[in-house]
C-alpha positions in Angstrom: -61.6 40.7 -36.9 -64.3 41.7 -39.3 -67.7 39.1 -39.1 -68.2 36.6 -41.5 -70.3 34.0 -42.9 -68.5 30.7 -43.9 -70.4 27.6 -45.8 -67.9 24.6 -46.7 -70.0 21.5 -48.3 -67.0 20.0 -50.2 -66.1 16.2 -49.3 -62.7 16.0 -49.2 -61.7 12.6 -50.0 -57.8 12.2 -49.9 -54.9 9.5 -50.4 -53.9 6.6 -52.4 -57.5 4.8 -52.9 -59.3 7.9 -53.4 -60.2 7.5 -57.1 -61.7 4.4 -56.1 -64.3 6.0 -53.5 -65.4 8.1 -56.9 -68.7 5.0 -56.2 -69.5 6.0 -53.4 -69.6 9.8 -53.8 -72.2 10.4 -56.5 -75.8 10.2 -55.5 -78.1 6.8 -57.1 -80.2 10.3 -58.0 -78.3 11.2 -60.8 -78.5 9.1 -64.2 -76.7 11.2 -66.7 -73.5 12.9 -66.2 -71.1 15.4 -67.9 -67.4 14.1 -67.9 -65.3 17.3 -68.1 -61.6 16.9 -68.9 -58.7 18.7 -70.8 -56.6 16.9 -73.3 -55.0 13.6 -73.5 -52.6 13.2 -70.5 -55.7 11.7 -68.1 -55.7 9.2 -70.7 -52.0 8.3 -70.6 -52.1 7.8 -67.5 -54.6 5.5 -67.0 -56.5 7.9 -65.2 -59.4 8.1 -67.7 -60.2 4.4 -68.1 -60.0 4.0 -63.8 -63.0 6.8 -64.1 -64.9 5.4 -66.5 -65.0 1.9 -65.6 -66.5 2.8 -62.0 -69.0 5.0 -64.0 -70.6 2.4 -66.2 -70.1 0.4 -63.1 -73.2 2.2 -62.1 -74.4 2.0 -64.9 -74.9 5.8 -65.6 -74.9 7.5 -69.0 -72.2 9.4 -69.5 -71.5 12.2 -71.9 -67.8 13.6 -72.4 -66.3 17.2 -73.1 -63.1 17.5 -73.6 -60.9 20.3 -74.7 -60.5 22.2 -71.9 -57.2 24.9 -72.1 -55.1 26.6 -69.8 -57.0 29.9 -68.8 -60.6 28.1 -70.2 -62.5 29.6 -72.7 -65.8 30.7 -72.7 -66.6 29.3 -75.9 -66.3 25.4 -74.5 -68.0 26.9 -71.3 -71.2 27.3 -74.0 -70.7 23.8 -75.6 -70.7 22.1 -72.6 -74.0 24.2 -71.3 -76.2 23.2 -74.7 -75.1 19.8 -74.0 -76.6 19.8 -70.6 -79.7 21.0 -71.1 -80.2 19.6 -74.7 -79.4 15.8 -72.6 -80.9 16.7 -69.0 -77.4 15.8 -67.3 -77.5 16.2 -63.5 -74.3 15.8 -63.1 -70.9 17.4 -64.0 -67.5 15.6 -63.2 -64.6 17.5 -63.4 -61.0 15.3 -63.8 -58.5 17.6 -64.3 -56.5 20.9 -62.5 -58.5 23.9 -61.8 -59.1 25.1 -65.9 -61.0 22.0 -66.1 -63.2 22.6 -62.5 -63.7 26.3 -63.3 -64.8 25.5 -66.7 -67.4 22.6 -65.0 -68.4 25.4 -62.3 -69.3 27.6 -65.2 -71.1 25.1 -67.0 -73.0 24.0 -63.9 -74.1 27.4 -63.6 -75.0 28.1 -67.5 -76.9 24.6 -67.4 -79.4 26.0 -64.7 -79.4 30.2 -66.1 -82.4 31.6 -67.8 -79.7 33.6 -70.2 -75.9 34.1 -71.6 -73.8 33.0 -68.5 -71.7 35.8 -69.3 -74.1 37.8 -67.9 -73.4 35.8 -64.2 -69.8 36.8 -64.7 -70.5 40.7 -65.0 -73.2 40.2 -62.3 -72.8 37.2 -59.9 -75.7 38.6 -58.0 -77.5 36.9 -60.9 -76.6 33.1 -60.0 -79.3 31.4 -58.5 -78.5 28.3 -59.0 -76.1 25.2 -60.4 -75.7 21.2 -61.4 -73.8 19.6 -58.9 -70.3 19.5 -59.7 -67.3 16.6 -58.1 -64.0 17.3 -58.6 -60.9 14.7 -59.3 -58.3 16.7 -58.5 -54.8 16.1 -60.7 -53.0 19.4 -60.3 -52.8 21.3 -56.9 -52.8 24.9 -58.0 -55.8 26.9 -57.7 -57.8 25.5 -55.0 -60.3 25.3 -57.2 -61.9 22.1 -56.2 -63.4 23.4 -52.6 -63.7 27.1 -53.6 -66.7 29.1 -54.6 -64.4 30.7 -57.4 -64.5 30.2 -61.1 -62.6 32.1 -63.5 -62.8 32.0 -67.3 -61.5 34.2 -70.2 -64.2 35.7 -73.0 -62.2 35.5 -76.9 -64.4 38.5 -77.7 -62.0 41.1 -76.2 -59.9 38.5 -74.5 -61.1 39.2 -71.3 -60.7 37.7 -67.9 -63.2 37.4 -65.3 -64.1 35.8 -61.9 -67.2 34.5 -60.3 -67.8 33.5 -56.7 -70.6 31.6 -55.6 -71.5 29.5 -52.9 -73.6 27.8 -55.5 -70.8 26.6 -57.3 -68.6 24.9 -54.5 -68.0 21.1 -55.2 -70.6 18.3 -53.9 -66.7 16.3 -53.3 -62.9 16.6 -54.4 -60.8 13.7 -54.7 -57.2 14.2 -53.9 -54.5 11.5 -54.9 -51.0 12.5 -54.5 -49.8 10.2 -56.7 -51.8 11.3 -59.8 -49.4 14.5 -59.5 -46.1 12.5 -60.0 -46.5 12.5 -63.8 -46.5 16.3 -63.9 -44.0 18.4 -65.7 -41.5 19.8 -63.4 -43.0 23.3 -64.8 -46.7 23.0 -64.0 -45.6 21.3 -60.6 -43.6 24.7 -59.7 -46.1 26.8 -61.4 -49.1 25.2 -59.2 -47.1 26.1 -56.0 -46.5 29.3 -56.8 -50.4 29.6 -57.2 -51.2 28.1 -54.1 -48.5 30.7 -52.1 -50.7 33.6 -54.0 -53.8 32.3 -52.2 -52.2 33.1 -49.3 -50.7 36.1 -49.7 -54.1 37.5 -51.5 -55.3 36.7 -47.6 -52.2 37.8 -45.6 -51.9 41.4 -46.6 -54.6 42.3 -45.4 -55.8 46.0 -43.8 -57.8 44.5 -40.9 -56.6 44.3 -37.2 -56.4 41.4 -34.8 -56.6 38.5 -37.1 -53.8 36.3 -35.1 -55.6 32.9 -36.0 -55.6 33.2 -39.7 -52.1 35.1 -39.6 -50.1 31.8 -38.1 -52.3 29.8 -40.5 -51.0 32.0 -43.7 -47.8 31.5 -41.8 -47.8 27.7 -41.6 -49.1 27.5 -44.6 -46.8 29.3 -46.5 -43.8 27.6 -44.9 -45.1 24.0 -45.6 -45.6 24.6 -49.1 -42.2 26.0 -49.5 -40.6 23.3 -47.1 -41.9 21.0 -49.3 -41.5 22.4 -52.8 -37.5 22.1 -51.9 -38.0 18.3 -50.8 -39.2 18.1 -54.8 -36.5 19.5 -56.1 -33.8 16.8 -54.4 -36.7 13.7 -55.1 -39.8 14.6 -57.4 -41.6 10.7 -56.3 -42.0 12.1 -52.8 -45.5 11.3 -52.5 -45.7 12.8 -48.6 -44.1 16.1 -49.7 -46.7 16.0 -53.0 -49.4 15.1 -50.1 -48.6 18.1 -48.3 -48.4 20.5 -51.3 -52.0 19.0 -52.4 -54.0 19.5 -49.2 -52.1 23.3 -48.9 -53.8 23.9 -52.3 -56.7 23.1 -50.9 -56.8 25.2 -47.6 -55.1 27.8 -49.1 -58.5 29.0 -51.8 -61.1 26.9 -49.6 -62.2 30.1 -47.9 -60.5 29.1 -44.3 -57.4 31.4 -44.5 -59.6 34.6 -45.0 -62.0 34.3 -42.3 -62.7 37.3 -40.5 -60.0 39.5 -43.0 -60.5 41.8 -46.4 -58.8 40.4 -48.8 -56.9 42.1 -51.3 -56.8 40.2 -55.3 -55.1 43.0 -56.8 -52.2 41.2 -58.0 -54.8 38.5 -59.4 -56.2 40.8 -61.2 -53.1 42.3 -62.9 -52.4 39.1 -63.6 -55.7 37.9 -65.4 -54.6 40.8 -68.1 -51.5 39.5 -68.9 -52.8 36.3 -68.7 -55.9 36.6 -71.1 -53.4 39.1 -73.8 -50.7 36.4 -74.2 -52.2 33.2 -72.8 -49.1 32.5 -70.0 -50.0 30.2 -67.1 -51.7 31.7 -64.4 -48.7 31.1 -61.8 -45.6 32.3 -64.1 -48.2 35.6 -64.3 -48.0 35.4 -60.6 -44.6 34.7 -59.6 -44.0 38.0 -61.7 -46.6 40.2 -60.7 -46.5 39.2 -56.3 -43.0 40.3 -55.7 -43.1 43.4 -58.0 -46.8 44.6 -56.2 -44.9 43.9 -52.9 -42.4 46.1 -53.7 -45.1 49.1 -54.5 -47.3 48.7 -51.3 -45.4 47.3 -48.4 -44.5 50.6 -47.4 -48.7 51.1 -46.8 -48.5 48.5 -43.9 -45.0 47.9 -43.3 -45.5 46.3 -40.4 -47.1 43.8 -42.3 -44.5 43.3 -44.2 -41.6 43.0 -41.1 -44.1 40.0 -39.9 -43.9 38.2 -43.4 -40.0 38.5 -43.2 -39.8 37.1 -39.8 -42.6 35.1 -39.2 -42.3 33.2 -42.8 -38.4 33.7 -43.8 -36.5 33.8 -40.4 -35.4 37.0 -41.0 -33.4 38.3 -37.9 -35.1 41.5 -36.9 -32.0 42.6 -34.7 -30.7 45.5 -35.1 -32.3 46.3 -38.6 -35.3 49.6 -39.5 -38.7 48.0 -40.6 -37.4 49.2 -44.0 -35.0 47.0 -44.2 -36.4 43.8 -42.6 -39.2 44.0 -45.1 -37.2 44.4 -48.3 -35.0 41.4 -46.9 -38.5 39.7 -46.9 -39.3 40.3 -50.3 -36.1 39.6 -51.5 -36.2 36.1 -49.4 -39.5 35.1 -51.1 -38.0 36.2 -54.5 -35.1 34.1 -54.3 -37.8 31.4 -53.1 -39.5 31.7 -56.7 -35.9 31.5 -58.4 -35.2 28.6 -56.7 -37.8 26.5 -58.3 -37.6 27.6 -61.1 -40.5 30.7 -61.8 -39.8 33.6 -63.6 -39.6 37.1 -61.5 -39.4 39.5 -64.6 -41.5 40.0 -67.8 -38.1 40.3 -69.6 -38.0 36.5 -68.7 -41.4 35.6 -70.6 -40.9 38.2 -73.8 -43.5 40.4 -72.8 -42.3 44.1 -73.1 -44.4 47.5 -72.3 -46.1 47.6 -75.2 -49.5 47.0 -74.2 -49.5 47.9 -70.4 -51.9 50.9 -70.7 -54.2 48.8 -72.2 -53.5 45.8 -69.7 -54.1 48.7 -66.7 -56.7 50.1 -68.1 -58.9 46.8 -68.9 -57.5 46.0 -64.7 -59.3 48.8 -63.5 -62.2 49.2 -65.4 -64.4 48.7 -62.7 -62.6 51.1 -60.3 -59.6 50.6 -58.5 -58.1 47.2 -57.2 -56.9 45.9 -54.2 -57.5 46.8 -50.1 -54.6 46.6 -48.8 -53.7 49.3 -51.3 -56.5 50.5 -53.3 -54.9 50.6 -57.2 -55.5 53.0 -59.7 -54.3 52.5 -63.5 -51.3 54.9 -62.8 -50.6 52.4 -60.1 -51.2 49.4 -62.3 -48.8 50.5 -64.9 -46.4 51.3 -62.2 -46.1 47.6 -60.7 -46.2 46.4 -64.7 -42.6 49.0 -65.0 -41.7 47.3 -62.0 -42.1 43.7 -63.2 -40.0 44.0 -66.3 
């Protein structure tokens, strides 16, 4: 096990009544606040008009940007910083899925940066600093909403990028199941298939006696996919939703990867397709995770054997390494055909066409990946792999 440093300040307010502890949560210091949101469904559902009224309640001013996309765009990242500083806000609350909190992370950080914030995202070293950010959580996915991760996508050169920082983690998240039943089969699905990248990013991992945070992967993994079945057969379960929510959470909080290098190569493959043709961040994932398994698991097989037993039930008797870990891959596969994710880029339209550039924008910092370092040849390869 490697040594580590771990800082969690994220309240985690969870369950039926959470919305209504949103009060509580947000210090008498703070007089003008940011509402950050996406499009109109927090409206629909009644979710918008719940948030407000217990904001005027308080009396604070409140100032709204909306608009937030899939994959958030830099440009609204800007907007919403000028309207920070140009009002003094404090404050940023994020009601949304995790576009919407990486977009408020970004803006937090922007609001308090003596330059471009795209300068933070090609140095993080140069963060200092951010507004407070709280988090109403209405799509489990990307863990966003206790992580120190933000990602958002540049228009000039469509280009992806990530930013961690302590700085950035949430002041509080409010998790209500039951502001997930009104989601689209499709994002539901996708969002799990996010949260079981999380913690595969953390589970193939190079480094040695890490038994801890292996049966924690392991547990992990097998609730969210328990429980992704149990809403397939009834999509109201709100203790299978509950489950799925709080894995989203544990699974990018930082927990999972304590004491491990992790490895983010098949993240970063899939921020390229991603940012070139704009799919969601899970379908990108549930493509590029089986097809990168299939390149590397003969690095660390025995890695691989443990995720086919440990995770699938895979019966080891009998069988070569080889095999038990292809049965593995194979398992999880099926898992992501099951509910419903695309395993193929054939599936989604996308054809080779722009793969060397895709590679090359994936590596342009050097290679990828630990638990096998990734060269553009080798990018391109698990792109052939995919289709």
């Amino acid at each position: 096990m490697n040594s580590f440093t771990y800082f969690s300040p994220t309240k985690l307010v969870f369950g039926r009544d959470a919305v209504e502890q949103l009060n509580g949560l947000i210090d008498d210091k703070h007089k003008k606040i940011l509402l950050h949101y996406g499009g109109g469904s927090i409206k629909r559902t009644g979710l918008y008009g719940r948030v407000i009224k217990i904001l005027k309640d308080r009396k604070l001013e409140i100032f709204e940007l909306s608009g937030v996309e899939p994959n958030p765009k830099l440009s609204l990242v800007r907007r919403g910083i000028e309207l920070c500083i140009r009002n003094e806000i404090s404050f940023i609350l994020a009601v949304g899925g995790g576009s919407v909190i990486d977009s408020a992370k970004a803006i937090a950080i922007g609001a308090l940066y003596d330059g471009d914030i795209w300068e933070c995202f090609l140095d993080e070293s140069k963060v200092k600093a951010a507004l407070p950010v709280g988090v109403i959580l209405t799509l489990p996915a990307t863990g966003s909403e206790a992580s120190a991760s933000t990602v958002i996508t540049n228009e000039e050169g469509m280009l992806k990028r990530s930013l961690d920082s302590d700085y950035i983690r949430p002041e509080f998240a409010i998790l209500n199941p039951e502001l997930t039943l009104t989601l689209p089969d499709k994002l539901t699905f996708a969002g799990i298939t996010d949260i079981i990248s999380h913690v595969l990013e953390r589970y193939f991992t190079p480094t040695e006696n890490v038994d801890l945070t292996d049966h924690l992967c392991e547990a992990t993994l097998r609730s969210v996919m328990e429980n992704a079945y149990k809403l397939i057969e009834d999509p109201n379960d709100y203790n299978a939703r509950a489950e799925i929510m709080l894995s989203g959470t544990i699974a990018h909080c930082g927990i999972l990867g304590l004491g491990r290098r992790e490895d983010w190569a098949s993240h970063r493959i899939g921020h390229e397709i991603t940012a070139l043709y704009g799919t969601t961040h899970g379908v990108t994932l549930s493509i590029v995770f089986p097809s990168w398994m299939k390149y590397v698991y003969k690095e660390k097989i025995d890695r691989f054997v443990r995720f086919a037993v440990k995770v699938f039930d895979v019966n080891a008797g009998g069988k070569k390494d080889e095999e038990i870990a292809l049965e593995g891959i194979a398992k999880f596969e099926d898992f992501l055909k099951d509910i419903g994710m695309p395993v193929r880029l054939s599936e989604i339209g996308i054809t080779t066409e722009h793969f060397e550039l895709m590679a090359e924008k994936c590596t342009s910092g050097g290679s990828v990946g630990s638990f096998k370092e990734l060269n553009k040849e080798d990018v391109i390869n698990i792109l052939e792999l995919a289709l």
